[in-house]
LUMGU-757820 format. One record per residue: residue number from 1; residue in one letter; y, z, x of N, C-alpha, C, O in turn. Coordinates in steps of 0.2 Angstrom, whole numbers, plus 5000, padded with zeros to 4 digits. Each point is the difference from the previous one (the first is absolute). Layout:
+-----+------+------+------+------+------+------+------+------+------+------+------+------+------+
: seq : type :  n_Y :  n_Z :  n_X : ca_Y : ca_Z : ca_X :  c_Y :  c_Z :  c_X :  o_Y :  o_Z :  o_X :
+-----+------+------+------+------+------+------+------+------+------+------+------+------+------+
: NUM :    A :    Y :    Z :    X :    Y :    Z :    X :    Y :    Z :    X :    Y :    Z :    X :
...
+-----+------+------+------+------+------+------+------+------+------+------+------+------+------+
END
This chain:
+-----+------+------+------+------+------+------+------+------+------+------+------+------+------+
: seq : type :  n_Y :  n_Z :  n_X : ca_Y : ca_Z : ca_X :  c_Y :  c_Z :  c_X :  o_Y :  o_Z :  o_X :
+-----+------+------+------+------+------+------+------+------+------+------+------+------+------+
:   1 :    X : 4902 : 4951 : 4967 : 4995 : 4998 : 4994 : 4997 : 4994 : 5003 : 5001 : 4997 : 5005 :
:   2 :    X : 4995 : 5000 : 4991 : 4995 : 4995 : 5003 : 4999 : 4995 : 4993 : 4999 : 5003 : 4995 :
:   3 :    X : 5001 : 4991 : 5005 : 4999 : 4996 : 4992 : 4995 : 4995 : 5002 : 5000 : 5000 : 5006 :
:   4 :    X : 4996 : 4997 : 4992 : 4994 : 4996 : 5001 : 5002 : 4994 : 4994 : 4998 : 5001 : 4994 :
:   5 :    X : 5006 : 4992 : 5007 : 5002 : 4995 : 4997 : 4992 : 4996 : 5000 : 4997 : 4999 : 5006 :
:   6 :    X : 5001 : 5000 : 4989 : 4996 : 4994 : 4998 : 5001 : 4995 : 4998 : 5005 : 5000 : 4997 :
:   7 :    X : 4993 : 4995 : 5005 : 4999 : 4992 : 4996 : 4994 : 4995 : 4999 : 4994 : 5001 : 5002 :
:   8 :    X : 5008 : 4993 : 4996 : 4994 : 4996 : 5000 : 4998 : 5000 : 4994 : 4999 : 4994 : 4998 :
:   9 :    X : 5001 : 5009 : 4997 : 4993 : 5001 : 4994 : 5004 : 4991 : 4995 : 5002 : 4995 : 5002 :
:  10 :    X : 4997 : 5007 : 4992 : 4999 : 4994 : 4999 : 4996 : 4997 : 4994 : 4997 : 5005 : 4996 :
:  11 :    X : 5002 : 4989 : 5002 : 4995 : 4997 : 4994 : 4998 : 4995 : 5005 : 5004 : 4997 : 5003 :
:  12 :    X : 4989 : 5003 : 4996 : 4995 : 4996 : 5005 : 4993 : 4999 : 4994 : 4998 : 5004 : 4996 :
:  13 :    X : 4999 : 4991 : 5004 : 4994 : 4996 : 4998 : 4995 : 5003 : 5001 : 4999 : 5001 : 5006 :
:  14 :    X : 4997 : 4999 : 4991 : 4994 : 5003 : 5003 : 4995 : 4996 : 5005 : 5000 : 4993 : 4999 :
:  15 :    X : 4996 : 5010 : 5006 : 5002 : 4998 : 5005 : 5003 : 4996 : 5009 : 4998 : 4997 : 5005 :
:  16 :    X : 5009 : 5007 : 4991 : 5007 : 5000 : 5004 : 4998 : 5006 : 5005 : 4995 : 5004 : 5000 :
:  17 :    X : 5013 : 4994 : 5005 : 5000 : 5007 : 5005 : 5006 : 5000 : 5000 : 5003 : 4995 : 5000 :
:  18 :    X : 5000 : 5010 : 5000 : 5006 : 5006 : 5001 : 5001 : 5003 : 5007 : 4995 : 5001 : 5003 :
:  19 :    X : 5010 : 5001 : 4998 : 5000 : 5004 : 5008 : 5007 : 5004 : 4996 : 5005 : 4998 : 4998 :
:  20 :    X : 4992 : 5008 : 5004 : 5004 : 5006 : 4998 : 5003 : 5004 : 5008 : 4997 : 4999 : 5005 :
:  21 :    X : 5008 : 5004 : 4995 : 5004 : 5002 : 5007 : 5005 : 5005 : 4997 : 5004 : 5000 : 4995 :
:  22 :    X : 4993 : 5005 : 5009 : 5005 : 5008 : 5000 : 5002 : 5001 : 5005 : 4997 : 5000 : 5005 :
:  23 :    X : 5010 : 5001 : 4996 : 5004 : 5001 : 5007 : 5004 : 5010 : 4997 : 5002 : 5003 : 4995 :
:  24 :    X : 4997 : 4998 : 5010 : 5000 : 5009 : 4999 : 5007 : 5001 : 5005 : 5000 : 4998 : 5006 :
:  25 :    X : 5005 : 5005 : 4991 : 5006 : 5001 : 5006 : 5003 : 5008 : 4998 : 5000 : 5004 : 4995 :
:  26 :    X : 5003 : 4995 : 5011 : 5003 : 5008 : 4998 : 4999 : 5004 : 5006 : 5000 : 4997 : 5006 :
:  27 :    X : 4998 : 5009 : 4994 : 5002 : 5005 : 5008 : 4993 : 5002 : 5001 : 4998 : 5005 : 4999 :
:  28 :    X : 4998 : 4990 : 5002 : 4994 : 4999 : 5003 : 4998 : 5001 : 5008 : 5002 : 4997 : 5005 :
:  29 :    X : 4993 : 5007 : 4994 : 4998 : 5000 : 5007 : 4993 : 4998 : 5001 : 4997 : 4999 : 5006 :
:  30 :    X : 4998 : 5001 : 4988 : 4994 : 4997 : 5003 : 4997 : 4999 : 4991 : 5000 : 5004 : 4996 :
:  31 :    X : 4997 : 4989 : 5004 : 4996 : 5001 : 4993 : 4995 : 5000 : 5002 : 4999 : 4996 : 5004 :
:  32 :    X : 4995 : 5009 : 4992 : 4994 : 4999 : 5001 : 4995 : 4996 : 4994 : 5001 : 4993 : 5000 :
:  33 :    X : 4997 : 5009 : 4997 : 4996 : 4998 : 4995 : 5005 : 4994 : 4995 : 5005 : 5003 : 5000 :
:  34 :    X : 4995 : 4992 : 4998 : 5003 : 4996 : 4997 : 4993 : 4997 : 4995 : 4995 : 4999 : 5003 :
:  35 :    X : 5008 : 5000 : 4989 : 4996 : 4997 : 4996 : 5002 : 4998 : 4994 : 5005 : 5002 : 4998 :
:  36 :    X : 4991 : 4993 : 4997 : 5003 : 4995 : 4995 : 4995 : 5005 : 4994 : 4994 : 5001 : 5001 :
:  37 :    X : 5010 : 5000 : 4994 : 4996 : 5004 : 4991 : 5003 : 4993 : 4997 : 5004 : 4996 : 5000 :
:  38 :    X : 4991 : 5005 : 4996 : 5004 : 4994 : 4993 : 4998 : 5007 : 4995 : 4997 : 5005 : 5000 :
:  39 :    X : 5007 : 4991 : 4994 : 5000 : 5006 : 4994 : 4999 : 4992 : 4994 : 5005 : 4997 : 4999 :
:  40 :    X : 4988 : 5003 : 4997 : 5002 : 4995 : 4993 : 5001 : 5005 : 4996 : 4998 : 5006 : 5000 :
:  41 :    X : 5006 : 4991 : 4995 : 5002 : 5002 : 4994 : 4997 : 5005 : 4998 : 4994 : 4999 : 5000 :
:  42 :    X : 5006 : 5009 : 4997 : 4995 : 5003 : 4996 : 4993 : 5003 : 5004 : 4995 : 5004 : 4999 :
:  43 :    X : 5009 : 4993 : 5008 : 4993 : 5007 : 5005 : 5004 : 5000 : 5005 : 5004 : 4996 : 5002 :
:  44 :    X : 4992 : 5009 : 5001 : 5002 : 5005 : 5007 : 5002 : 4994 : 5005 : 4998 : 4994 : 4999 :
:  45 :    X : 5005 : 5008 : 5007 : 5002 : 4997 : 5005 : 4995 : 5001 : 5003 : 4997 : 5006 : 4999 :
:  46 :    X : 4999 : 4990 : 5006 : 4997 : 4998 : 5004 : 4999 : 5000 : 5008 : 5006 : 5002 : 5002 :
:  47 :    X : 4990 : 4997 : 5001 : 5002 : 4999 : 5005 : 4994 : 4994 : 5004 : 4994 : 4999 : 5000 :
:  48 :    X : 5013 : 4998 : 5002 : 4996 : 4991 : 5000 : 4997 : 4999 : 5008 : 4995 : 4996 : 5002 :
:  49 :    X : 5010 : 5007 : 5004 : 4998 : 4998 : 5008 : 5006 : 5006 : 5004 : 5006 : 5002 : 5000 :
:  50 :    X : 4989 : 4999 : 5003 : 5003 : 5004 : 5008 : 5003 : 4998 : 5006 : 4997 : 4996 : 5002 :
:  51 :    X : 5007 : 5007 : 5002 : 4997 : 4997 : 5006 : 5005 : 5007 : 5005 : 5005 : 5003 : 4998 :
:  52 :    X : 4993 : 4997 : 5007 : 5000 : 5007 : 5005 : 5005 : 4995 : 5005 : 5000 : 4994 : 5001 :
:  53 :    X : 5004 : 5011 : 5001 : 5004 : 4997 : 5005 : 4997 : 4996 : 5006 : 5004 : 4996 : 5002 :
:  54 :    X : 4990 : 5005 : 5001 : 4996 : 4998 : 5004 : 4999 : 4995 : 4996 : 5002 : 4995 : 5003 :
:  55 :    X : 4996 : 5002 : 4991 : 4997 : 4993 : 4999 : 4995 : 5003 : 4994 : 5000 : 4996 : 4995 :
:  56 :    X : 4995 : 5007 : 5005 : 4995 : 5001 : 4997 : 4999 : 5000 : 4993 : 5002 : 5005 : 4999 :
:  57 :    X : 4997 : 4993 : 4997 : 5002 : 4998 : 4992 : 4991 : 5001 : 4996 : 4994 : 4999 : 5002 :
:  58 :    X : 5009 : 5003 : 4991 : 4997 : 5002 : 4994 : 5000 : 4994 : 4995 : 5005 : 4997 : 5001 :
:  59 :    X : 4991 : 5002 : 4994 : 5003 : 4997 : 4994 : 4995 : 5002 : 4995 : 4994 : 5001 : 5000 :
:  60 :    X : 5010 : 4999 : 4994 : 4995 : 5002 : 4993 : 4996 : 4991 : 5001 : 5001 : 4995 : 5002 :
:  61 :    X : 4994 : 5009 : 4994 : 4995 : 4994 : 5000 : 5001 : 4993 : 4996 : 4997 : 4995 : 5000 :
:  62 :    X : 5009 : 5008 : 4995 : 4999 : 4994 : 4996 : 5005 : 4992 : 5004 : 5001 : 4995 : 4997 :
:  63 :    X : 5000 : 5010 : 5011 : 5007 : 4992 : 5000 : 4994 : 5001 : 5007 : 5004 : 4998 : 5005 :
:  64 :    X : 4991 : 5004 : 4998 : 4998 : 4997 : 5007 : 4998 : 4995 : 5000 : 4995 : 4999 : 4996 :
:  65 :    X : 5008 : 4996 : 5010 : 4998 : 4993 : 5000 : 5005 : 4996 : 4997 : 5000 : 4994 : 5001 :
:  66 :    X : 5004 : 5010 : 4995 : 5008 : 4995 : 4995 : 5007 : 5003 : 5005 : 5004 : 4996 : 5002 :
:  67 :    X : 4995 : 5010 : 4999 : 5008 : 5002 : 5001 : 4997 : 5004 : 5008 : 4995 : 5002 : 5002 :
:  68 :    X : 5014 : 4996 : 5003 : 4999 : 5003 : 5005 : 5007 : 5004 : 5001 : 5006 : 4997 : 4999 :
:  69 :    X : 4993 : 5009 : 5004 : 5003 : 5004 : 5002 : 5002 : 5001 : 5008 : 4997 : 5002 : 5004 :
:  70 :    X : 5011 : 4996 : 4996 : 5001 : 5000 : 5008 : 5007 : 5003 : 5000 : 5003 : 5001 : 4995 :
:  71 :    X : 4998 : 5000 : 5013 : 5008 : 5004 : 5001 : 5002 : 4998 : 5004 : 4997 : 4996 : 5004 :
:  72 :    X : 5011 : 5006 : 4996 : 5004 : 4998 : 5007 : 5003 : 5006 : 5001 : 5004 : 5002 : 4996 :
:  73 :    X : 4994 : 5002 : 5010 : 5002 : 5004 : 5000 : 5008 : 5001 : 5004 : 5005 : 5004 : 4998 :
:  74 :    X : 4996 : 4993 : 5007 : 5006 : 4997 : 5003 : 5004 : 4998 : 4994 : 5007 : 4999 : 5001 :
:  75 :    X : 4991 : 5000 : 4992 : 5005 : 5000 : 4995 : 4999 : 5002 : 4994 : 5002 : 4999 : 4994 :
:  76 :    X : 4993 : 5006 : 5008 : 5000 : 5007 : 4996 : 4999 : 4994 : 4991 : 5004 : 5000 : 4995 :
:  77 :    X : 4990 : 4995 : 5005 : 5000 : 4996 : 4994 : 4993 : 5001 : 4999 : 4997 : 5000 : 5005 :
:  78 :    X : 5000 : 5001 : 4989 : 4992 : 4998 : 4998 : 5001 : 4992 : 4996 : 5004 : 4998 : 4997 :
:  79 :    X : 4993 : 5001 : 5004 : 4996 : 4993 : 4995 : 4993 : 4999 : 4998 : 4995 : 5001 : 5004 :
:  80 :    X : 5005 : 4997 : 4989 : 4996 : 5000 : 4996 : 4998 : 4991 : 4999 : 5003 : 4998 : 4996 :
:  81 :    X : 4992 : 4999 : 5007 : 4997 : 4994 : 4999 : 4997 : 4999 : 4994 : 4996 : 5004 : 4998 :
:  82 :    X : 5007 : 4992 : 4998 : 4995 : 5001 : 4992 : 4997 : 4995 : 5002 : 5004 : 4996 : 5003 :
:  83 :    X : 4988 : 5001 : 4996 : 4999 : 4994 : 4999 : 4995 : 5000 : 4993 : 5000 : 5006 : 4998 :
:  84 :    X : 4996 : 4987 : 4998 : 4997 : 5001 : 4996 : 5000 : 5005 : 4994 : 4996 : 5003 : 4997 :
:  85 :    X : 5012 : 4995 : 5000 : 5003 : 5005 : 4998 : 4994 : 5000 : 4992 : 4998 : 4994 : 4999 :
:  86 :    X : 5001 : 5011 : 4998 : 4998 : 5001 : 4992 : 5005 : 5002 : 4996 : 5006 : 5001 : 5001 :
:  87 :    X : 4991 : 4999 : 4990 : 5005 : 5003 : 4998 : 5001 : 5008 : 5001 : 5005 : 5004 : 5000 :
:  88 :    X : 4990 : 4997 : 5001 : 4998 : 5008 : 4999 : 5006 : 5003 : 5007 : 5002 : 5006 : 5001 :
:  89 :    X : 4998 : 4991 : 5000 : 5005 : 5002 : 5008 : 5008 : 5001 : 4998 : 5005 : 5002 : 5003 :
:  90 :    X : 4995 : 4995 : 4989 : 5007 : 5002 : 4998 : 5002 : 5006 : 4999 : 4998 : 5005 : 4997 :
:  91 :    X : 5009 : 4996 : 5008 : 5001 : 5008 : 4999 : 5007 : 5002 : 5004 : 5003 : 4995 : 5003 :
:  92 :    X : 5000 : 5011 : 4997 : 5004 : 5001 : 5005 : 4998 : 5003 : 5003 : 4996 : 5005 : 4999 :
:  93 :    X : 5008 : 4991 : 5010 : 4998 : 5003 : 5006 : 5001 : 5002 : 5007 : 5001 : 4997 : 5005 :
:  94 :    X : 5000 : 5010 : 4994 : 5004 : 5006 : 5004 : 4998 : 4999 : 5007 : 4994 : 4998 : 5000 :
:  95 :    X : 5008 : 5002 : 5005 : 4999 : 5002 : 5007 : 5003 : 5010 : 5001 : 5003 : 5004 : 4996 :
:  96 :    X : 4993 : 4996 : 5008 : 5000 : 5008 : 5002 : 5000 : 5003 : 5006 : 4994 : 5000 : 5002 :
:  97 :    X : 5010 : 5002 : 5001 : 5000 : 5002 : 5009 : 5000 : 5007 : 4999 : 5004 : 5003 : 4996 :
:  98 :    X : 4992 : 5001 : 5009 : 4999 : 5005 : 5004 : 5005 : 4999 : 5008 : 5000 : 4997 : 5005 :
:  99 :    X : 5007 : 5009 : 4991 : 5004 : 4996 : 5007 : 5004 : 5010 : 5002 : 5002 : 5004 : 4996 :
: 100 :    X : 4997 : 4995 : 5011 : 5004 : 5005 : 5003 : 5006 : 4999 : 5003 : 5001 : 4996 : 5004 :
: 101 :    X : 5003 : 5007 : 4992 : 5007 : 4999 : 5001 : 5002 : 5003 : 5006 : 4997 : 5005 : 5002 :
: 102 :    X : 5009 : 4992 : 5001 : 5002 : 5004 : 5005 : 5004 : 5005 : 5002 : 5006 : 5001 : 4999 :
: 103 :    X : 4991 : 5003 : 5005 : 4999 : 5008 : 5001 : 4999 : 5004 : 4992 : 5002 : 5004 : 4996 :
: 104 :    X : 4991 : 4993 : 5004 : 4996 : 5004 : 4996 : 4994 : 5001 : 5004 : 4998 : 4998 : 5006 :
: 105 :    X : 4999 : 5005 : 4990 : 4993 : 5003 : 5002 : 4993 : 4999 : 4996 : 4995 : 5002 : 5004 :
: 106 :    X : 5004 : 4997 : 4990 : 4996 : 4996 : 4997 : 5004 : 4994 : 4995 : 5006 : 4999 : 4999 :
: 107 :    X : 4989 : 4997 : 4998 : 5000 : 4995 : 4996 : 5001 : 5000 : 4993 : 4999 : 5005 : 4996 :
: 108 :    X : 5005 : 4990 : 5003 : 5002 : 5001 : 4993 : 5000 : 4992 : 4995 : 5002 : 4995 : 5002 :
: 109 :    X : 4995 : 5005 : 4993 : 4997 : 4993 : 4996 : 5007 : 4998 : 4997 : 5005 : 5004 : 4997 :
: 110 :    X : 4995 : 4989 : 5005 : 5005 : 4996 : 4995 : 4997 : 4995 : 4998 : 4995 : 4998 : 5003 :
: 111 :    X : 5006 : 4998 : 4991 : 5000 : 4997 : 4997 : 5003 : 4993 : 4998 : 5006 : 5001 : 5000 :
: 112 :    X : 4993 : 4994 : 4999 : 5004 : 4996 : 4999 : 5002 : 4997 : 4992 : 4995 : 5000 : 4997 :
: 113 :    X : 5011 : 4999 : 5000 : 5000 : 4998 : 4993 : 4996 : 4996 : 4997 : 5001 : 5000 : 4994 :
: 114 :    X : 4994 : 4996 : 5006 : 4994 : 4996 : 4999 : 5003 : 4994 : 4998 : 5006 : 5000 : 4998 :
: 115 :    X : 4988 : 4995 : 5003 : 5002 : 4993 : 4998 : 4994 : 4995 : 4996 : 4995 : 4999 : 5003 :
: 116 :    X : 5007 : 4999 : 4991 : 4998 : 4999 : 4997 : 4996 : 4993 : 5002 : 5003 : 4995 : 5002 :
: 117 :    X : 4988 : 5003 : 4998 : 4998 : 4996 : 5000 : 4994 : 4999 : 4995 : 4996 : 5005 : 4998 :
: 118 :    X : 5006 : 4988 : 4999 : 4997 : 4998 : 4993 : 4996 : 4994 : 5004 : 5002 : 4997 : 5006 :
: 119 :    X : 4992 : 5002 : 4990 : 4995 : 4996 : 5002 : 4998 : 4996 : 4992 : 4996 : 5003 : 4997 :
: 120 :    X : 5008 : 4993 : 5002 : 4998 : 4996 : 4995 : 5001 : 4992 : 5000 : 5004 : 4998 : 5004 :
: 121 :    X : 4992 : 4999 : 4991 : 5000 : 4992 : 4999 : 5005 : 5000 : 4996 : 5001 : 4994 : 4999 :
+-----+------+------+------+------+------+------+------+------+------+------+------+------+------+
END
Protein backbone atom coordinates (compact mmCIF):
# COMPACT_ATOMS: atom_id res chain seq x y z
CA UNK A 1 0.00 0.00 0.00
CA UNK A 2 1.18 3.57 -0.50
CA UNK A 3 -0.05 6.73 1.99
CA UNK A 4 0.69 10.29 0.99
CA UNK A 5 0.95 12.29 4.64
CA UNK A 6 0.36 16.00 4.25
CA UNK A 7 1.17 19.07 6.20
CA UNK A 8 1.84 22.59 6.55
CA UNK A 9 -1.75 24.26 5.98
CA UNK A 10 -2.77 26.43 8.49
CA UNK A 11 -4.40 30.35 9.26
CA UNK A 12 -2.38 32.88 7.60
CA UNK A 13 -3.22 36.69 6.69
CA UNK A 14 -3.84 37.91 3.74
CA UNK A 15 -0.97 38.24 1.90
CA UNK A 16 0.98 35.64 3.96
CA UNK A 17 2.69 32.45 2.58
CA UNK A 18 2.33 28.94 3.57
CA UNK A 19 4.44 25.93 2.33
CA UNK A 20 2.61 22.94 2.08
CA UNK A 21 4.68 19.19 2.02
CA UNK A 22 3.58 15.78 0.85
CA UNK A 23 5.86 12.81 1.66
CA UNK A 24 4.44 9.58 -0.17
CA UNK A 25 5.69 6.08 1.50
CA UNK A 26 4.93 2.67 0.99
CA UNK A 27 6.05 -0.03 -1.76
CA UNK A 28 7.00 2.46 -4.19
CA UNK A 29 9.00 1.99 -7.18
CA UNK A 30 8.78 5.27 -9.21
CA UNK A 31 6.18 8.35 -8.79
CA UNK A 32 5.32 10.05 -11.73
CA UNK A 33 3.12 12.81 -12.00
CA UNK A 34 2.66 14.55 -8.43
CA UNK A 35 0.12 17.46 -7.69
CA UNK A 36 -1.82 19.85 -5.16
CA UNK A 37 -6.25 20.24 -5.71
CA UNK A 38 -7.69 22.42 -3.13
CA UNK A 39 -11.53 21.76 -2.56
CA UNK A 40 -13.51 25.39 -0.86
CA UNK A 41 -16.41 24.72 0.76
CA UNK A 42 -19.56 23.99 -1.58
CA UNK A 43 -17.57 23.35 -5.03
CA UNK A 44 -15.68 20.87 -6.75
CA UNK A 45 -12.03 20.03 -6.12
CA UNK A 46 -9.78 21.71 -8.06
CA UNK A 47 -6.61 21.58 -9.55
CA UNK A 48 -4.21 24.08 -8.38
CA UNK A 49 -0.27 22.92 -9.81
CA UNK A 50 1.62 20.00 -11.42
CA UNK A 51 4.80 18.90 -11.91
CA UNK A 52 6.25 15.67 -13.99
CA UNK A 53 8.95 13.83 -12.51
CA UNK A 54 11.46 15.42 -14.78
CA UNK A 55 10.59 18.94 -13.21
CA UNK A 56 8.10 20.45 -15.77
CA UNK A 57 5.18 22.05 -13.88
CA UNK A 58 1.44 23.44 -14.59
CA UNK A 59 -0.55 25.93 -12.68
CA UNK A 60 -4.18 26.96 -12.70
CA UNK A 61 -4.17 30.66 -13.47
CA UNK A 62 -5.45 31.89 -10.55
CA UNK A 63 -2.14 31.10 -8.23
CA UNK A 64 0.57 31.84 -11.32
CA UNK A 65 3.18 34.05 -10.04
CA UNK A 66 1.77 33.35 -6.10
CA UNK A 67 2.29 29.58 -5.62
CA UNK A 68 5.23 27.35 -6.64
CA UNK A 69 5.25 23.80 -7.16
CA UNK A 70 8.44 21.52 -6.57
CA UNK A 71 9.57 17.85 -5.62
CA UNK A 72 12.15 15.76 -3.98
CA UNK A 73 12.22 13.01 -5.58
CA UNK A 74 15.16 11.12 -3.64
CA UNK A 75 12.27 11.65 -0.91
CA UNK A 76 9.38 10.88 -2.93
CA UNK A 77 7.97 14.61 -1.33
CA UNK A 78 5.94 17.66 -3.36
CA UNK A 79 5.84 21.05 -1.98
CA UNK A 80 3.63 23.60 -2.43
CA UNK A 81 5.12 27.33 -1.96
CA UNK A 82 2.09 29.53 -1.08
CA UNK A 83 3.08 33.21 -1.38
CA UNK A 84 0.56 36.33 -1.46
CA UNK A 85 -1.84 34.30 0.04
CA UNK A 86 -5.82 35.71 -0.60
CA UNK A 87 -8.93 34.97 1.00
CA UNK A 88 -10.20 33.24 -1.94
CA UNK A 89 -7.38 30.68 -1.51
CA UNK A 90 -9.36 29.43 1.42
CA UNK A 91 -9.81 25.74 1.09
CA UNK A 92 -8.73 22.27 1.71
CA UNK A 93 -5.60 20.99 0.16
CA UNK A 94 -5.08 17.49 -1.27
CA UNK A 95 -1.67 16.29 -2.87
CA UNK A 96 -2.10 13.62 -5.45
CA UNK A 97 0.66 10.98 -6.86
CA UNK A 98 0.60 8.97 -9.88
CA UNK A 99 2.82 6.17 -8.37
CA UNK A 100 3.87 2.68 -9.71
CA UNK A 101 4.26 0.29 -7.15
CA UNK A 102 6.62 -2.25 -7.16
CA UNK A 103 6.24 -5.19 -9.42
CA UNK A 104 3.49 -3.67 -11.01
CA UNK A 105 2.94 -2.59 -14.42
CA UNK A 106 0.80 0.39 -14.62
CA UNK A 107 0.00 3.43 -12.26
CA UNK A 108 -2.18 3.82 -9.68
CA UNK A 109 -3.58 7.49 -8.11
CA UNK A 110 -3.27 8.07 -4.41
CA UNK A 111 -4.20 10.67 -2.66
CA UNK A 112 -3.43 12.53 0.29
CA UNK A 113 -6.07 13.32 3.49
CA UNK A 114 -5.99 17.26 2.79
CA UNK A 115 -5.01 20.07 4.86
CA UNK A 116 -6.80 22.57 5.75
CA UNK A 117 -5.55 26.32 4.77
CA UNK A 118 -7.55 29.43 5.88
CA UNK A 119 -6.47 32.95 4.58
CA UNK A 120 -8.08 35.38 6.81
CA UNK A 121 -7.58 38.71 8.96
Amino acid sequence: QVQLVESGGGLVQPGGSLRLSCAASGSIFRINTMAWYHQAPGKQRELVATVTRGGSTNYADSVKGRFTISRDNAKNTVYLQMNSLKPEDTAVYYCYASVRRVASSYDIAYWGQGTQVTVSS
